[in-house]
N, C-alpha and C positions, 0 to 999 in steps of 0.2 A: 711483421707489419702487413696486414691486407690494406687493399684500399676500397674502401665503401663510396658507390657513386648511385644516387637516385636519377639521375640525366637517361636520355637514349645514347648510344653511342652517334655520335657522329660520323659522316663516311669522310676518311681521310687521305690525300696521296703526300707520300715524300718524297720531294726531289734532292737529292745529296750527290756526293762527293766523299763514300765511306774512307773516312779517317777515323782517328783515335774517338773523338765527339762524336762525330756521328754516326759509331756505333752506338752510343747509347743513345741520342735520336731515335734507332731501328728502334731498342727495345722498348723503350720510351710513347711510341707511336703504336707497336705492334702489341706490347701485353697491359696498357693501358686501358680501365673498362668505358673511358669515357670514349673510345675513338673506334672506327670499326674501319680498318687501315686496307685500302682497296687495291693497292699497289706500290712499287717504289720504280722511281725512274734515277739511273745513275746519270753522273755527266762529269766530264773532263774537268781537272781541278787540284783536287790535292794530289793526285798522281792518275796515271792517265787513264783513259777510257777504260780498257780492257782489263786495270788492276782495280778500279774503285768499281765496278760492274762485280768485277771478282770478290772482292771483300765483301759487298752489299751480302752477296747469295755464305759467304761461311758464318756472317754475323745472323742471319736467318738461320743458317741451322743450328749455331753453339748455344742460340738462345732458347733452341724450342718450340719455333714460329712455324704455325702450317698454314697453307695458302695461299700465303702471299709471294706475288714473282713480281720477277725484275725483269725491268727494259732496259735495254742499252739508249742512250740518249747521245749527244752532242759529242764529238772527239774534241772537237778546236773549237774558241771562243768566236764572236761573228767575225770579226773584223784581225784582233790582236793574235803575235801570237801565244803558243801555246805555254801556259806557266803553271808551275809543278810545286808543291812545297814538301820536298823532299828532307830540308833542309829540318822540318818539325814533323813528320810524319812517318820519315824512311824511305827507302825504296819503294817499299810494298804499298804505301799509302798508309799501312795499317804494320810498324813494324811494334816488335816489345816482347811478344810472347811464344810459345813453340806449339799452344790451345788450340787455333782457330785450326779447322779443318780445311783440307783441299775442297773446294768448292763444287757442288753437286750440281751441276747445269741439267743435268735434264731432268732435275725431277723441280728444278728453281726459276730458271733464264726459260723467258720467250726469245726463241732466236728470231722468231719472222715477223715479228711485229715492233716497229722504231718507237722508240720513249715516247715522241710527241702524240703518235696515232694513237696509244695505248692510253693517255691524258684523255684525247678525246671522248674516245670511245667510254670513257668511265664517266666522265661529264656530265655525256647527251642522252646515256642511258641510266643515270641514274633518277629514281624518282624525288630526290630532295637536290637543294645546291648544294655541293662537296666542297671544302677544305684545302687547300694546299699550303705544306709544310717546305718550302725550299730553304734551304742549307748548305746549298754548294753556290755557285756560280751560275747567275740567272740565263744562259743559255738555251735551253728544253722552255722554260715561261716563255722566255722573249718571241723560238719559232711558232710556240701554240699559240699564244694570243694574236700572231702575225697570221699564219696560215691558216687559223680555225676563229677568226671573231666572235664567231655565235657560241661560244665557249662562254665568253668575259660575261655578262648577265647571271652563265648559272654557279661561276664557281661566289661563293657563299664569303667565304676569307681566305686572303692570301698573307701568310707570315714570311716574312725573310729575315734570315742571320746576316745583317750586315752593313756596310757601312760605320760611321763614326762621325759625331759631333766634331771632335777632336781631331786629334794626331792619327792616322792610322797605324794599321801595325803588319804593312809588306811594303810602301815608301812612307814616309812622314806625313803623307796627303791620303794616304789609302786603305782601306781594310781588306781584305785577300781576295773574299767573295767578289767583291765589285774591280775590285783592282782588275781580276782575273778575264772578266768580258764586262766593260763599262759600257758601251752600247746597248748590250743585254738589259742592264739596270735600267738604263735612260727609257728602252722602251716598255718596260712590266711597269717602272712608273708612272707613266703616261699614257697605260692602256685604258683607264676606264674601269678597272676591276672598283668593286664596290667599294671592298673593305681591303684595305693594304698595309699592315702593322709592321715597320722596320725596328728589331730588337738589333742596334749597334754594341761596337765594345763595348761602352762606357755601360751597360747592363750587361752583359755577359760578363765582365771583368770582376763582376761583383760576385760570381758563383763561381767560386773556388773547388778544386780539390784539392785538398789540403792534407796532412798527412790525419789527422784527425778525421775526417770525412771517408778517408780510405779503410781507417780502423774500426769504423761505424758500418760501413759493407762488409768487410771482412768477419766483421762480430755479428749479423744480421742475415747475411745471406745465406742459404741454408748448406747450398752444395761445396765444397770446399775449394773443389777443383775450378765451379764459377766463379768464387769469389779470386779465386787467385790468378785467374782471366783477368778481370776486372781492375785487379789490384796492377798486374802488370802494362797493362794500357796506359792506367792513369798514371806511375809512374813514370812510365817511358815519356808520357807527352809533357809530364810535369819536365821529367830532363833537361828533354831538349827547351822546350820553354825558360830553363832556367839558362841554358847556354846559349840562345840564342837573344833572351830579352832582360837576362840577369832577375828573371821570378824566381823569388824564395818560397812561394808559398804554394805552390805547382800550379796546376794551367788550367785555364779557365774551361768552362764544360759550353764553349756558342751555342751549339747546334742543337742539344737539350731543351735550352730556352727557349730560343725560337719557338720551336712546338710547343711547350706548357704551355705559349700564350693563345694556345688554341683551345685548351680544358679550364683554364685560370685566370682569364682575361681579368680578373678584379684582384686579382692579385699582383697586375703593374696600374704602376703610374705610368699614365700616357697624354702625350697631346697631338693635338691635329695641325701638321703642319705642310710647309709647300717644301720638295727634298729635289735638288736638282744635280744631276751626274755630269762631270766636268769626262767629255768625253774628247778633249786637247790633245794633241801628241808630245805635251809637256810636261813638268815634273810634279804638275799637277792631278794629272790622269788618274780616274779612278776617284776619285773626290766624291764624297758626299756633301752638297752643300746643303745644309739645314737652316730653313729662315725658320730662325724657334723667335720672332719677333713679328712677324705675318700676323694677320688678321684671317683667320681661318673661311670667314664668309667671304673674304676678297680672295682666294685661291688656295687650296693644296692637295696633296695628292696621297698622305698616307697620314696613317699616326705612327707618330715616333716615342717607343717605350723609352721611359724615362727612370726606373726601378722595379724590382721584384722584389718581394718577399721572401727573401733566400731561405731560410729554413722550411718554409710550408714545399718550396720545390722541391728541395731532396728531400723529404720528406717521401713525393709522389716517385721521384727517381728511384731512388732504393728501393722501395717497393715493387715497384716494376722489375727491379732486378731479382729479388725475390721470386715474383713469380717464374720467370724467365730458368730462374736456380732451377725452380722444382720440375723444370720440363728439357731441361738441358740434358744432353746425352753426355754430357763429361763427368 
């Protein structure tokens, strides 16, 4: 499968948290033709600074990616502290396979320049407004739109993996991303940015990898040794997902979507609504509260996707992976 796009590419940054999903986020953002991916900035989350910093730069090379470097961003959330989901991820952030390479920092990682300045700098010198795709724990947003205002005007759209209408799923009240630095959330949503689209569970839970979708890669992608990368991610995370949330059907792909809704915007249901971050030191914390009852011209602050089109996405996902196959060194 190629994927045909008439559009320009877009200039795009992503802020993650590399785990299982958001490697395929990297490849997602990097060999997509719609996006022309200007950076990635990591940050403290699914496991800690120094290891999702590290996964970011082997999921760049096993893919094929040139170009593009990483910034180290945030260690600890602003206020909370620090929490890890080892529990679905592994030690490593990224555990499952024996594929991913030692990480090549010097030809990947900027050591001297911090996550936030590198945001900047891409911002103010770009000549269109740029894109950002966060996916981890909004930390790195929270200090740029704080310490750099004259930022919020040029960035274009801001997509986030996170939150939930519902239940969440790291307390009963929370989704992980937000769980993780609620502060963080409180202030990206109430900076000012233009365009703010929160893709929660309740969309992400709807794009499955399933064992069927695994067989669709594996049957698809061209390299063998990629496909069986790929294949062992998404089992590993399906695993644990199965053991930690009793999923039969494996685990949901967040961090993916998030970003397609930056090439496919009409391929969600969305509305505009007011989304407020329960930032309490009680068992509420971490809370997405979503008034989907609001009267959009009396206040809100982002649109909240409400569905995707699940087969036109992987559709674009596997393809990406494809290309990724034909440039990978494995």
């Amino acid at each position: 499968m190629t994927i045909a796009s008439d559009r320009a590419p877009i200039p795009v940054w992503l802020d993650c948290d590399v785990g299982h999903d958001d490697a395929l986020a990297v490849i997602l953002a990097a060999h997509h033709p719609n996006f022309k991916l200007l950076g990635i900035s990591s940050v403290s989350g699914n496991a800690s600074i120094e290891r999702t910093t590290a996964n970011a730069i082997r999921v760049l090379q096993v893919a094929g990616i040139q170009g593009v470097k990483v910034y180290m961003g945030a260690a600890k959330p602003l206020v909370k502290p620090v929490y890890h989901a080892t529990h679905i991820h592994g030690e490593s952030g990224i555990d499952g396979t024996d594929l991913l390479p030692e990480p090549d920092y010097e030809r990947y990682f900027v050591e001297d320049v911090n996550a936030v300045n590198a945001m900047r700098e891409a911002i103010m010198s770009s000549t269109e407004p740029i894109s950002i795709a966060a996916v981890g724990p909004l930390t790195n947003i929270a200090l740029l739109v704080s310490m750099y205002p004259e930022v919020i005007p040029r960035i274009k759209t801001l997509t986030i993996m996170g939150g939930a209408v519902g239940l969440g799923n790291t307390t009963s009240a929370a989704e992980f991303n937000v769980f993780c630095d609620p502060e963080a959330a409180h202030i990206v949503l109430n900076a000012g940015i233009q365009h703010v689209a929160l893709v929660p569970l309740e969309v992400t839970h709807t794009v499955l990898s399933t064992e069927a979708i695994i067989q669709r890669i594996v049957s698809e992608v061209e390299s063998p040794k990629f496909a069986q990368l790929v294949s062992e991610l998404l089992h590993y995370f399906g695993s644990t997902y199965h053991d930690v949330f009793g999923a039969k059907d494996g685990a949901p792909l967040h961090d993916p979507v998030a970003v397609a809704y930056l090439f496919m915007p009409e391929s969600f249901s969305q509305r505009r609504i007011q989304v407020e971050i329960d930032c309490s030191m009680g068992p509420s914390r971490g809370r997405t509260h979503c008034d989907v009852w609001a009267q959009p011209e009396k206040g809100s602050n982002c649109w909240l996707a409400t569905s995707v089109e699940v087969e036109k996405f992987w559709d674009q996902m596997i393809a990406t992976m494809v290309v990724a196959s034909r440039l990978s060194p494995l």
